[in-house]
N, C-alpha and C positions, 0 to 999 in steps of 0.2 A: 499723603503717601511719602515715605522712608523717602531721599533722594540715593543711588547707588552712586559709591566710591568710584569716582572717573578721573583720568589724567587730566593734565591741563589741554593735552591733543587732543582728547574727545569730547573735552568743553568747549572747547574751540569749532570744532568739527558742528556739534550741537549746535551752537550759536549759528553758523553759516546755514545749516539745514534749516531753520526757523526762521529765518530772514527769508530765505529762498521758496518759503513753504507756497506764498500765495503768488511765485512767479508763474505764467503762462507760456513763456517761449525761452528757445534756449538764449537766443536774441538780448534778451531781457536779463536773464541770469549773466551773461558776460555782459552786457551793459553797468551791473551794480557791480558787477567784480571786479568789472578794470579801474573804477577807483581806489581800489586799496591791496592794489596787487601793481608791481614794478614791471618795466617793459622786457628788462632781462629776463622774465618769468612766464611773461604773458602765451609767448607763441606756446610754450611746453603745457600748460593749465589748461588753454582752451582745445588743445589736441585730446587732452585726456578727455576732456568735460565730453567731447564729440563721442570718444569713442567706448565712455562710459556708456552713453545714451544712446547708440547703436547697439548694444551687446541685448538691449529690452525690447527692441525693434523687431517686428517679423521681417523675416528674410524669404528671398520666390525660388526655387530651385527648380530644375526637370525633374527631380525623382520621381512625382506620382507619375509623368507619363512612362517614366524608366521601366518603373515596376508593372505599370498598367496595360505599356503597349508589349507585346510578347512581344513583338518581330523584332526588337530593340536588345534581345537577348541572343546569341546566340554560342556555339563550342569556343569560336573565334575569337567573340572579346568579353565572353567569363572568364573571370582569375579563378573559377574551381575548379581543379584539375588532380587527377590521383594525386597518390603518394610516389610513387614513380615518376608524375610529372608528362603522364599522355592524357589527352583531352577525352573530356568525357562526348559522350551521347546529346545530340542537341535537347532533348527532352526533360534531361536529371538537371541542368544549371534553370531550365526554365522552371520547370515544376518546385528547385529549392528557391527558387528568386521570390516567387509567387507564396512561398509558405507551405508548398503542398507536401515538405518532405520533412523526416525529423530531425534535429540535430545529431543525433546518436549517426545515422549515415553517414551524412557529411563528413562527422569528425570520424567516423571510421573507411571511408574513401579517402580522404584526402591527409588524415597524420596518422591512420593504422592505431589511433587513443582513443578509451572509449572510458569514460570514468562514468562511472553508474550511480544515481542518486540519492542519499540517505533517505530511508525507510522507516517508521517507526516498529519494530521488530524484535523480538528474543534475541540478546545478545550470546546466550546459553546454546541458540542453534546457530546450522548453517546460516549465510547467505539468503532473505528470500528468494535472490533472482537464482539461485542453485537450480529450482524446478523448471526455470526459464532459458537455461545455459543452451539446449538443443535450439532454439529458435533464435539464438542472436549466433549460433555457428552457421546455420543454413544462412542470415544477413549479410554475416563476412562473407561467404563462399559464394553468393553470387556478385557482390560488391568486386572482390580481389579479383574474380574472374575475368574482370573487366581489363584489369589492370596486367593481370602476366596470363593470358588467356594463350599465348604462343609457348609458354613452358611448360614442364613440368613438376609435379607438387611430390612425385614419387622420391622419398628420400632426402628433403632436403631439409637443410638444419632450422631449427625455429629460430627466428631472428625476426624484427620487426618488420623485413623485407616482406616477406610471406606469412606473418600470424599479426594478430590483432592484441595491440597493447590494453590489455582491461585491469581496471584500478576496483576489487570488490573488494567488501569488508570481510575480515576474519576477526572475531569476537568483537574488539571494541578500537579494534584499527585496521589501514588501509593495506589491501596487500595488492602489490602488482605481480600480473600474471601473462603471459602469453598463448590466447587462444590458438588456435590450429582451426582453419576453418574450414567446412563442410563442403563437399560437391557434386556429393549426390545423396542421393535418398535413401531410405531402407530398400527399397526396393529395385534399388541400380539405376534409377530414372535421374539424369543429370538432370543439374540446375539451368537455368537459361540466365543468357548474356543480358546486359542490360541493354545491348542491341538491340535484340529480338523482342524486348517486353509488349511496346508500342505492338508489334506486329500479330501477337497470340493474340486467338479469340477468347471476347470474354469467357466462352465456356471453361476452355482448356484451362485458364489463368485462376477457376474456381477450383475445378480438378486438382489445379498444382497444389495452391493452397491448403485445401484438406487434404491433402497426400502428405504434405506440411505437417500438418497438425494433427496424423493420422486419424482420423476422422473418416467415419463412413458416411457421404454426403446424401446415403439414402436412407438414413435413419433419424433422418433432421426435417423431411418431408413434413412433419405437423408442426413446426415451427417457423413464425411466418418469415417473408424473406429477411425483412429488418433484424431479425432477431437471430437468424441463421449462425452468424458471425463472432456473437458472443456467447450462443447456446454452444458451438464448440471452444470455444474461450475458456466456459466453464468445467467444459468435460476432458481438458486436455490440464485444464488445475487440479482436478480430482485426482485425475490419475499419475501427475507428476508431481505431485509436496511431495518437500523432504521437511520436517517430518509430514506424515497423511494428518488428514482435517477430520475434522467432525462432522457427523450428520446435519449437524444444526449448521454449522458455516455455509452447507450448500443450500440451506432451506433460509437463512438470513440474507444469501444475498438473492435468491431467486424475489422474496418477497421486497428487497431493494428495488431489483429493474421494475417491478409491477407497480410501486409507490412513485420511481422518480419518474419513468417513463408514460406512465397513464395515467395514474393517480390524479397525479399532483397536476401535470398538463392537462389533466382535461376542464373543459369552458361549461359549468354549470353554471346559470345566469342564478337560479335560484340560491344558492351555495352563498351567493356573495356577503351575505352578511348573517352568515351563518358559521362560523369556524373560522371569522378571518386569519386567525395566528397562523392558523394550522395552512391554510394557501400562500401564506409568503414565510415560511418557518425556515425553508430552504432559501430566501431573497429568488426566489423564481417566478416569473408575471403567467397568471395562468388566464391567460386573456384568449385564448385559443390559439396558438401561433402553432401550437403542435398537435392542434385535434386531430391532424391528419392519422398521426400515428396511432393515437389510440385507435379511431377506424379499422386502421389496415392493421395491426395486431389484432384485436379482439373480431374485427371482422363485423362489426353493430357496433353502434351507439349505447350508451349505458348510462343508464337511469340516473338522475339525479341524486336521488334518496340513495342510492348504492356509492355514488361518490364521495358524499356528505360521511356518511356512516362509518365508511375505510378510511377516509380522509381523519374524522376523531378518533379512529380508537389508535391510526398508528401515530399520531402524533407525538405520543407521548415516550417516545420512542427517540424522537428528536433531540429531547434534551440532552444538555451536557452532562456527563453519569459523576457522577460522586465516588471518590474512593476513600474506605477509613478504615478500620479494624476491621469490622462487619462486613463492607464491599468490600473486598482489595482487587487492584489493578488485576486480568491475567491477561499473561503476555501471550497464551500460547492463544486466544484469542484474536488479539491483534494481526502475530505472525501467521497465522492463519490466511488471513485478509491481506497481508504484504503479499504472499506470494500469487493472490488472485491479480494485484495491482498489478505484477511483474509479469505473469501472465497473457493480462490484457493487453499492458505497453508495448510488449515484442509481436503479438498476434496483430496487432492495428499499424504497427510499423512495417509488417511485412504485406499487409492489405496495401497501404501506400506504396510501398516498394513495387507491388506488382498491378502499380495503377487503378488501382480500389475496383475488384471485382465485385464485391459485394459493399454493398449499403450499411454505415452502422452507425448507430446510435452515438453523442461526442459520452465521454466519460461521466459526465454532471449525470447523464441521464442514465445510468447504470448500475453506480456503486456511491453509497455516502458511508464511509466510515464509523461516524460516531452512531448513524441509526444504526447499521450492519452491529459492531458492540453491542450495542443497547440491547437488539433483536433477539442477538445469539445468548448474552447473558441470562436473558428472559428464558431462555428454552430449557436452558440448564437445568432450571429445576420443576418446570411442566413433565408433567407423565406422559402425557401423549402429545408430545409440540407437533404434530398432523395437523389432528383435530383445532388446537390452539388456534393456529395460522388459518384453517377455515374459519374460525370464528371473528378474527381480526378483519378479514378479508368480507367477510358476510358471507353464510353456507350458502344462498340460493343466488347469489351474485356471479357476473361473469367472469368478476377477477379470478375468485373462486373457481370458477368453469377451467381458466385460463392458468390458472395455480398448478392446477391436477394435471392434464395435459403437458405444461412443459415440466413439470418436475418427471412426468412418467417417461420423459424423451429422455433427461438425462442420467435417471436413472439407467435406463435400459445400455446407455453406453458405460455408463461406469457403475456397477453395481456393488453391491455393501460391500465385499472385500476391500475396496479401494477409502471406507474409511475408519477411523479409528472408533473402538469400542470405548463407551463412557463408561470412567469407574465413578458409577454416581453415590451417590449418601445414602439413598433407597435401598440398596443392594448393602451396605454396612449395617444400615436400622436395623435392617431382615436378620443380618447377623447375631444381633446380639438379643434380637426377642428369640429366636431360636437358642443361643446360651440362657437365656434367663427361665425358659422353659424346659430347660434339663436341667436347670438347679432348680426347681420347683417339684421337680420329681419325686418321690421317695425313695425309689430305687438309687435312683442315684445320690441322691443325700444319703442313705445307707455308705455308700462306696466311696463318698469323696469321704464321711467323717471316718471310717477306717483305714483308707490314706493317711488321713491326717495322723490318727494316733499311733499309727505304725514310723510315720517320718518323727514324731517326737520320743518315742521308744528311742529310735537310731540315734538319734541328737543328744539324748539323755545318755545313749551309752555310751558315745562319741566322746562326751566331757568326761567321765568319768574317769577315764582313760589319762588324762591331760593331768601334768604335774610340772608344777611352777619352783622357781628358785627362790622365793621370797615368802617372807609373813606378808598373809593377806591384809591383816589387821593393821601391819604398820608398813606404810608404801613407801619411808625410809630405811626400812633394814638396807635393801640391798646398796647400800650407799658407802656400810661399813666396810673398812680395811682390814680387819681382823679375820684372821681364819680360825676359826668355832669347829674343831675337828669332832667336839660331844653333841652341834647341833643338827639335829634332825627334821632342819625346815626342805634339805632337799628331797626328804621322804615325804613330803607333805600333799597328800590329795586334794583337789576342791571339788566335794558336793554337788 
């Protein structure tokens, strides 16, 4: 092997490490070193050597009991404190110490900045989080409430004091903005103090929520509790894209939560060496750790052979997609899926915020991207992507059962107005077998060839008309300087 070009300092350096290689203690290393090292030198060499070999050392600190023991946490000696600089609620430093809250809070409690995080998205539109802007004003407006809950909001100038600094993208750079935050409802019903959150009953804290997310909470009765939280997730995305989605994005992602959430969790022993790709395809252990869920969604246990079967045919589904001439990237596909993300994010931050009344599922087990793509590409050009999606799923299986059931929940809240009509290639084809069957006509072949020869009449007599300054024959006459008063090329017609 090639030796690399080194200074004389790193030869050196080299040498001493290779010498040193089979020392065992430090002892020993300053043992061989004080022979060729001067005493003027020595104390500075073996401070470093020490404190070289401490920086590799594990060090014992209190932090885990810091984090561990609550009671070690309190308004008193947390440094998190508004932006105004009054203490919070003993609850909000504990629950952020713990991990239970999300950055996006914090940094909008305590420096009123809230920079929101790149998306992969249509640069040609809005903002994803645009659909999502009403649910991070209601976060501000009970956050600040906290903070100037003794004044007044009527009237007063937007400055960082009172509005929320947000860093969102506009086309393909950063724009800052000053939110104005929300404090009450549509309905006139104020927002609650962070006071009081601990204090409200789980029920009311549901109420509030879907009052939130407008959301009728007794239309969600066939969806089980786990899934309560994202089934309005999804119907509060329908009805807020900017631009609106497609039929197929809502049927892409529904058949997502049924793949990551039970699918793929559930513990067939038989399965296991059966489709192994397809059970770690997502690096996900399907060892049982969440058969519970399957349970309590589907309500039964479900057949092996039904697992196995939805488990191959959605795999394929999984892969990374290819784009070329023939595929091309769409983006309004993606952006689609951005604004379901940005949806979920501020829906499940404000479930934290109000102390997690409802149960949900983490994000892994809800939405995968590239399957969602993969999904919705696929549907694009199915005739009946319903049916399809029964077939992937297995018609006589419970995912299937469980397919139909929750899609009819969210349809019933957001109904086809709410999304975009596909201008598919079917409806083009149709177009032009329909021209090609009225030029096959007689009738009308009579009609267009008399068109024709009536527009070549016109044309014909159109030129006839037309008189040039020059000899045709020679495309240098008009070149000459002479005035020819006997010729009579400007009388000249062209045929």
């Amino acid at each position: 092997m090639e030796q690399l070009n080194s200074c004389k300092r790193h030869i050196q350096i080299r040498r001493v490490l290779l010498c040193l290689e089979d020392t065992g203690t430090i002892q020993k290393v300053l043992q061989r070193l004080s022979r060729h090292i001067t005493k003027d030198k020595w104390e500075a060499i073996e401070q470093l050597i020490y404190n070289s070999v401490s920086g590799y050392c594990k060090t014992y600190t209190n932090l885990a009991s810091h984090f561990g023991d609550s009671s070690l946490i309190t308004h008193s000696n947390s440094s998190l404190v508004t932006y105004g600089g009054k203490a919070l609620p003993n609850w909000f430093p504990m629950a952020f110490h713990k991990g239970q809250l999300p950055t996006l809070i914090a940094n909008a409690i305590v420096s009123h900045r809230v920079i929101l995080p790149t998306q992969v998205e249509s640069m040609k539109q809005p903002s994803a989080y645009t659909c999502s802007a009403p649910l991070r004003h209601i976060i501000y407006g009970i956050l600040l409430l906290h903070d100037q809950c003794d004044k007044s909001y009527e009237g007063t100038e937007l400055n960082k004091d009172t509005c929320i600094e947000e860093w969102n993208r506009e086309v393909k750079g950063q724009k800052r903005l000053l939110v104005k935050p929300v404090f009450s409802l549509t309905d006139s019903k104020p927002l609650p103090h962070l006071d009081s959150i601990p204090e409200l009953p789980i029920e009311e804290r549901r109420e509030l929520l879907m009052c939130m997310l407008e959301c009728d909470k007794s239309k969600l009765t066939d969806v089980p509790g786990e899934l309560t939280l994202v089934c309005a997730a999804i119907i509060y995305w329908v009805k807020h894209a900017q631009p609106q989605v497609y039929y197929r994005h809502l049927v892409a992602v529904l058949v997502s939560i049924i793949k990551l959430l039970i699918i793929d969790t559930a513990d067939v022993s038989s399965s296991h060496n059966v489709n192994q790709d397809a059970q770690t395809c997502d690096g996900k252990n399907s060892s049982g750790d969440h058969e519970f869920i399957m349970i309590s969604v589907l309500g039964k246990e479900c057949p092996s052979k039904h697992v196995v079967g939805a488990r191959s045919r959605l795999h394929k589904f999984t892969a990374t997609p290819t784009h070329n001439a023939a595929h091309q990237f769409d983006a309004s596909i993606v952006h689609g899926f951005s604004q379901f993300q940005a949806c979920l994010r501020e829906i499940m931050y404000l479930n934290k915020l109000l102390l997690v009344p409802y149960t949900c599922p983490g994000p892994a087990y809800i939405f995968n991207g590239t399957f969602a793509y993969q999904l919705c590409r696929e549907l694009r050009t199915r005739k009946q992507p319903d049916l399809f999606i029964l077939e992937l799923l297995g018609r006589s299986s419970v995912f299937a059962t469980f397919y139909n059931k929750f899609h009819a929940v969210v349809l019933e809240n957001a109904p086809s107005e709410f999304f975009l009509l596909e201008n598919s290639a079917r409806s083009r084809k149709k177009d032009k077998k329909v021209r090609s069957s009225k030029a096959s006509n007689p009738v009308c072949d009579s009609a267009r060839i008399k068109d024709e020869s009536h527009s070549t009449s016109r044309s014909k007599k159109a030129k006839s008309t037309i008189k040039i300054a020059c000899e045709v024959n020679n495309k240098f006459s008009g070149l000459t300087i002479e005035d020819d008063t006997d010729s009579d090329l400007s009388d000249m017609e062209m045929y």
